[in-house]
Structure formats: structure tokens, C-alpha cells
N, C-alpha and C positions, 0 to 999 in steps of 0.2 A: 504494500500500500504506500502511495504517497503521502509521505507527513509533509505539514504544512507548518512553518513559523507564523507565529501571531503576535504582533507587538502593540504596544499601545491602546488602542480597544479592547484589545481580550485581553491584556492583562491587567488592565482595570476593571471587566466584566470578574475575572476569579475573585477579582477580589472583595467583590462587594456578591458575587454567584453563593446561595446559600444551600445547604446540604438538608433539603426540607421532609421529614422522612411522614407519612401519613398512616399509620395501621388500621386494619379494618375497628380493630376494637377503639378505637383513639377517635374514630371518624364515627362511629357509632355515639360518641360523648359529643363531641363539638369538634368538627370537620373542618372547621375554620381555623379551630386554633391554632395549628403547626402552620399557618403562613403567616398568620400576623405578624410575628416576631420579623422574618424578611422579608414580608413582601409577597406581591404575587409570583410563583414562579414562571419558570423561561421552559419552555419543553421545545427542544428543536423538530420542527415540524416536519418528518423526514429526514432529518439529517441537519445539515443548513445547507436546502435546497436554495435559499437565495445564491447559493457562492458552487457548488457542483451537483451533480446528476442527481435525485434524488433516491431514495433509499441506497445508498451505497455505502458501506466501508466507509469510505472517506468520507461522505457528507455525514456520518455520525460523529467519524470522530474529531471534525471540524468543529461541529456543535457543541460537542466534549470541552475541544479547548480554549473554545471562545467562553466557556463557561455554564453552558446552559445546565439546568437542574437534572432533564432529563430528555432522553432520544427518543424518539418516538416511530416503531417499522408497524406498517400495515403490513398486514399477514394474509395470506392467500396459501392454496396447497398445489402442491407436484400432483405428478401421474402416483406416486407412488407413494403420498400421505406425508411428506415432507413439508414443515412450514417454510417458507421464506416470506422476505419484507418485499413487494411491492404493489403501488399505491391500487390496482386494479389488477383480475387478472388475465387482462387482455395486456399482451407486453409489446403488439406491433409499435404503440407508443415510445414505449422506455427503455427496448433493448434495440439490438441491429438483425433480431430473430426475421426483420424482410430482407434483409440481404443475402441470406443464407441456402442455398439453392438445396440444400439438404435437410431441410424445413419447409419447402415451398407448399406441398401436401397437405401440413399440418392447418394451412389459413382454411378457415371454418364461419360457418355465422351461426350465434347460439341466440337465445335469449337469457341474459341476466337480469333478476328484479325484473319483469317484465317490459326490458328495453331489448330489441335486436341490436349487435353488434359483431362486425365480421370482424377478425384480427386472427392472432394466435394467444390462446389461451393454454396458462400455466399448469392446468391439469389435465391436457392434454402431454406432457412433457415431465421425465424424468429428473428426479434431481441433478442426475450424472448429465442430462440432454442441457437443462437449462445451464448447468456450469460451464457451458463452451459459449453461450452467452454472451453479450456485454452490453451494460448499460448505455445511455446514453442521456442528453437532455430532453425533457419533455415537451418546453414553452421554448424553444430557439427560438422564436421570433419577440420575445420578450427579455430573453436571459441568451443572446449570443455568446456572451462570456464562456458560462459553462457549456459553452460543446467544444471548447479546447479540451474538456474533458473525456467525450465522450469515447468509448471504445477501451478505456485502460481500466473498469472494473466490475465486477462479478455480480452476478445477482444474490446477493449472501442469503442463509438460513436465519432462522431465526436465534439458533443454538452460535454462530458466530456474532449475530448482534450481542448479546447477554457473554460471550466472549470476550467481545472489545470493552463493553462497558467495564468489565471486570480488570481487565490489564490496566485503563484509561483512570479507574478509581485508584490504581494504587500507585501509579505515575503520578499524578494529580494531586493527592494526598485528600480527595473527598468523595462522596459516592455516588458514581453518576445512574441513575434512574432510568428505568426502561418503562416506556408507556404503549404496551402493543394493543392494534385496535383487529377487531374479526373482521374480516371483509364479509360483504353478501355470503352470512353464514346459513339463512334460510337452502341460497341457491347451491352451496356448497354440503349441507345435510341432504339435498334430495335428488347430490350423485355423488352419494355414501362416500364422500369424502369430509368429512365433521370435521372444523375449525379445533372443536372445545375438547376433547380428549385428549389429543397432542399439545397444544395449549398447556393445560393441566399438569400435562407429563411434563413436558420440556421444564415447566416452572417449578415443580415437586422435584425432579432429578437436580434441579440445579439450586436447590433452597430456598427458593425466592416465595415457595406458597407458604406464607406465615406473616402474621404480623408484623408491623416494623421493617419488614422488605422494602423499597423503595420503586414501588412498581405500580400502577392503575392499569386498570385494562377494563377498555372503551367498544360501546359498539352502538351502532346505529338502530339496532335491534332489539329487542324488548325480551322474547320468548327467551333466547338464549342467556342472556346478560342473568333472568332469573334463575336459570337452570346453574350455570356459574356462582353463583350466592350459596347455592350448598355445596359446594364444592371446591373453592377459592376463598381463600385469608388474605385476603389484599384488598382496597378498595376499587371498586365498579365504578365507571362511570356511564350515562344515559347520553347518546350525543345524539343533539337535535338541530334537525336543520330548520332554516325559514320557510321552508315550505314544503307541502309533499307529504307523505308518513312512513313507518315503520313500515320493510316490504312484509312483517309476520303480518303484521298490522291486515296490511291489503290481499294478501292472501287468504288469511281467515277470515277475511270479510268483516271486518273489524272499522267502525266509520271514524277512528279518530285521527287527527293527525298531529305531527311534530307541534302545530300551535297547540293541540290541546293537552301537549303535555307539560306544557310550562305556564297552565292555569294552576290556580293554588292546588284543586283536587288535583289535577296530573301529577303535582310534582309533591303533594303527598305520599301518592300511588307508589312515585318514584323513589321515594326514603325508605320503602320497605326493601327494596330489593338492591339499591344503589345508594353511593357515595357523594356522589358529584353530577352533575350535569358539565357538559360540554358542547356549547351551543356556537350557533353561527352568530355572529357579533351584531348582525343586522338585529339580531332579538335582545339586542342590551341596549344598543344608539343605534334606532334605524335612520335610513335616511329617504330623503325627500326623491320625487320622482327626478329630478336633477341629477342627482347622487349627494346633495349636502346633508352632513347629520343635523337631525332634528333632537329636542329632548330624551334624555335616557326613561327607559321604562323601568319598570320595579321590580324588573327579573331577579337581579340580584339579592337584592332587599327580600324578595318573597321566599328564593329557594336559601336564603342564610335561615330565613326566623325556621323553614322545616327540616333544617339541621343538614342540607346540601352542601357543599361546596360549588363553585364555579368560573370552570376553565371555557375560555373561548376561542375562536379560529376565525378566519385565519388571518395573522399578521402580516402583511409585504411591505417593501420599500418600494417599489414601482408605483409609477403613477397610475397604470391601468386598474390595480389593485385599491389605491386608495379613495377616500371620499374626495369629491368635488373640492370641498374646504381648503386640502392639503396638496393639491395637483400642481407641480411647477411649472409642465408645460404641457402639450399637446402631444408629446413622444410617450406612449404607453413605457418605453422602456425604461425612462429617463427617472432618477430618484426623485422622488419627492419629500415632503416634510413630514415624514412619518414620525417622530418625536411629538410631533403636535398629537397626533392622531394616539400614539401610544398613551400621553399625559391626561386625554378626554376620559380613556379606556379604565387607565388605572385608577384617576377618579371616582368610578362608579363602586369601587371596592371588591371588583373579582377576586379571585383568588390566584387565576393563573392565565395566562398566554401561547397557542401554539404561533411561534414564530417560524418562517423560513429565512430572516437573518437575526438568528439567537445574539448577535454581539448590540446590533441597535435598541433590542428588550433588554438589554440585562444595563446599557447606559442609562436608557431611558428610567427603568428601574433605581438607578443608583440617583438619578436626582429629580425623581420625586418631592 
């Protein structure tokens, strides 16, 4: 792997980056407490997908050393019940698997969550198949930077994220956090490939199922995330988008969606079986048909007083990504005043941030 020097930013990011540890039984008392002391935490969102390929080796351990609290691999499965970290698992996007003339067979069109999409798909594909592999950037037309990167790293497993974490914490001298989230776990149970068994295993083999671990595990999904609750000593989180529902949700015919679970009953509902919520940001300062933020709602405020936590997504530096408010120019790629945007954020008293450039949260973070 290529290690990368970081001066300046991230070594002021370690410095004030806090070792925020959350147990299920601690989160169960007051789920708040362990961040008020530092702040909200920084979870690199992918890696630091702002700066290389996402889910990769390096963009975790970029995040690492810029300081972030914790890494964060979406998980999806091999042909052969293997976890690895990436964001979907169609990989025409995020590897070079359409160059590959010895893969060409494999492009297919499935339905996931009831969307069609043609690509190659990871469970079509052996672990030893996807290791020949190679990542790439997803957004080039936004992040041309990172595709100097592209083609120099592996699509890792789950078992070398929770690797690197572990080497990076004792290099470091603090404990860097894994935050893995289930992909379309629905779609992934009903071709007998289950997300949450291997989950379980990999995080029981490696110590991490217990208390005071320094791990959350996230899904967009309701049914599983419960079934997870008897079976995981770590805290859950419920992640809710601005719009749409749970796909269990829509499957079982079920009429609620992601808004009505961040009504007071929803996120009642939600304390029984979860930790935290992890919401789209639009649902804490939404913004105007423009893109300006308008007033914060009482998201926050409602899911603290029913003993939640809450972490939000997603943080960018690009102007395409930010609100109206903060856009420098008319170039999507071009940075903008994201500082501003993060100071709105942490005002309303979340508890945590996925970033994809962990060193601008963890600034932003230090002068609060």
C-alpha cells in the first residue's frame, strides 16, 4: 500500500481527533454521553474518499491519519460468502472489472431493491476472481485528482479493513473505529447469501462483538438491524434517508417511510432495537428549492430526549455537494466553504459526521 505523509492539517486533526468508545450497555444509559466530552465524531466516509478511490486500503488509512474516529466499509458479498467493503454491488463503477475481457460474460442486468441495473455484480464473483481486481475512482468528473489513483489497489475484505484498523491503532497510539454498514441485505438474504452471519462471525473471531468495542454497525434496513440486536454487543444504528423507505419496508408491504421514522413514534420504535440514527442531513437543515439551508428541525433534539444518538451524511468539500449558501463558484469540482457548512451542522448538536475529507471535520471540529 501507499503510505501517504500528512503535515499540518492532520497533525492538528490527531490532535484534537478523540478516541470516542460507545458500548451497547453505555448507549443503553445515555448514548450521548461519550461524545460530549469531544465533540461530535469524524467517521471517514469510505475511507477519505475526498483524496483516493473509495473503499480502499489507502483511502482508510488516509482517514486513519488524518485522524478520523472511525473508517467506515460498506459491505456486500463474493460468489463464495466472502465480505468485502464496496459502496454497491455492482463494481462496473468502482473497479476496471469492464476492461477485463475475461469478465466480459459476467455483465448481467438484475434487479436490486426493486431498481434494474446492468453492470457486474460482486456475487457473481469469487473472492480469489475479485482480487485481480482494481479499484478505481467513482465521481472523475468531480474528483479528477483521484484517478491518478486509480488501478494501484484491491478491493479488500472486510477481515483486512478490521486488519488495518488494528496495525493503524497501534502506530497511532489510539483506536481507530470500524463503522460497517449491510448493503441491500433484504436482496442479498433472498440469494442465500446473508450479510449478518458472516458479519457476526468476522466481528466475534476478531473480539470486536462486546461492549466497549469501538464499532457501530449501520443499515438502511429495519428487519435485519432487529434480528442483529440479539445477536451483537455493539451499538446499531437506523440510517434514514430523505426520502423513499426501508426496501423490508416495501417488500412486506409495509406503508411507512424513512420520514416516518424520524417522527417521535418512529424513533421511539427505533430505541428499542437501535442506538443511533444516521440520517441524511437534509432531515436536520433542509434546504430551500434553491439549495439554501433553511431552519434546523428538531431531529436532533427529538431523537436525544428518546435516548438516540445522531450521526449524519454526507459531508463534501465540492461545490456540487454543498448548499447554495456555501458554493464558491459555478465549477461542481471547485472547493467551497465547507467550514461554514460544517459550523451550521455542529451547531445543531449531532453527535457525529460521515465525512469524505475527514481532515476538514476534524478542523472544523477543533474550533468550534
Amino acid at each position: 500500500m501507499v503510505r501517504t505523509r500528512i503535515v499540518g492539517v492532520a497533525l492538528a486533526a490527531l490532535a484534537v481527533a478523540g478516541a470516542v468508545t460507545v458500548s451497547s450497555a453505555s448507549a443503553q444509559d445515555d448514548p450521548t454521553s461519550a461524545h460530549k466530552a469531544k465533540g461530535p465524531i469524524v467517521i471517514g466516509h469510505r475511507g477519505a474518499s475526498g483524496y483516493r478511490p473509495e473503499h480502499t486500503l489507502a483511502s482508510y488509512e488516509l482517514a486513519a491519519r488524518m485522524g478520523a474516529d472511525y473508517i467506515e466499509p460498506d459491505l456486500v458479498s463474493t460468489k463464495d460468502g466472502q465480505l468485502v467493503a464496496r459502496h454497491e454491488n455492482e463494481i462496473g463503477g468502482t473497479t476496471d472489472v469492464s476492461t477485463r475481457p475475461e469478465f466480459a460474460g459476467r455483465k448481467t442486468t438484475k434487479v436490486v431493491d426493486g431498481t434494474s441495473l446492468t453492470g457486474w455484480f460482486t456475487e457473481d464473483f469469487t473472492l480469489a476472481e475479485l482480487k485481480t481486481l482494481r479499484a478505481k475512482e467513482r465521481i472523475p468528473e468531480i474528483r479528477p485528482r483521484n484517478t491518478l489513483y486509480d488501478g494501484r489497489y484491491e478491493v479488500p475484505t472486510l477481515q483486512e479493513v478490521i486488519d488495518l484498523s488494528r496495525r493503524l491503532s497501534r502506530e497511532l497510539g489510539r483506536d481507530i473505529g470500524i463503522y460497517p454498514e449491510t448493503k441491500h441485505p433484504t436482496y442479498f438474504q433472498d440469494i442465500k447469501l446473508a450479510l449478518e452471519p458472516k458479519l457476526v462471525e468476522v466481528l466475534t473471531r476478531n473480539g470486536l462483538n462486546r461492549p466497549n468495542a469501538k464499532v457501530f454497525v449501520q443499515s438502511f434496513e429495519v428487519a435485519n438491524l432487529k434480528e442483529l440486536r440479539k445477536q451483537l454487543r455493539v451499538p446499531l444504528v437506523q440510517l434514514v434517508d430523505a426520502s423513499g423507505a426501508p426496501y423490508d419496508f416495501v417488500k412486506a408491504g409495509d406503508k411507512r417511510t424513512y420520514r416516518d421514522l424520524v417522527t417521535p413514534d418512529g424513533l421511539r420504535e427505533i430505541r428499542t432495537y437501535a442506538n443511533g440514527v444516521g440520517v441524511n442531513k437534509g432531515l436536520i437543515i433542509p434546504r430551500n428549492a434553491a439549495g439554501y439551508l433553511q431552519a434546523p428541525t428538531s431531529l436532533v433534539r427529538d431523537a436525544h430526549t428518546r435516548g438516540l444518538i445522531v450521526h449524519s451524511w454526507t459531508f463534501r468539500n465540492e461545490n456540487s455537494f454543498l448548499p447554495a449558501d456555501f458554493r464558491t463558484s459555478t465549477d461542481p469540482a471547485a472547493y467551497g466553504r465547507a467550514f461554514e457548512e460544517y459550523a451550521k451542522f455542529y451547531a445543531t448538536g449531532l453527535d457525529g459526521v460521515f465525512a469524505d475529507n475527514p481532515d476538514t471535520a476534524l478542523e472544523a471540529r477543533a474550533s468550534r
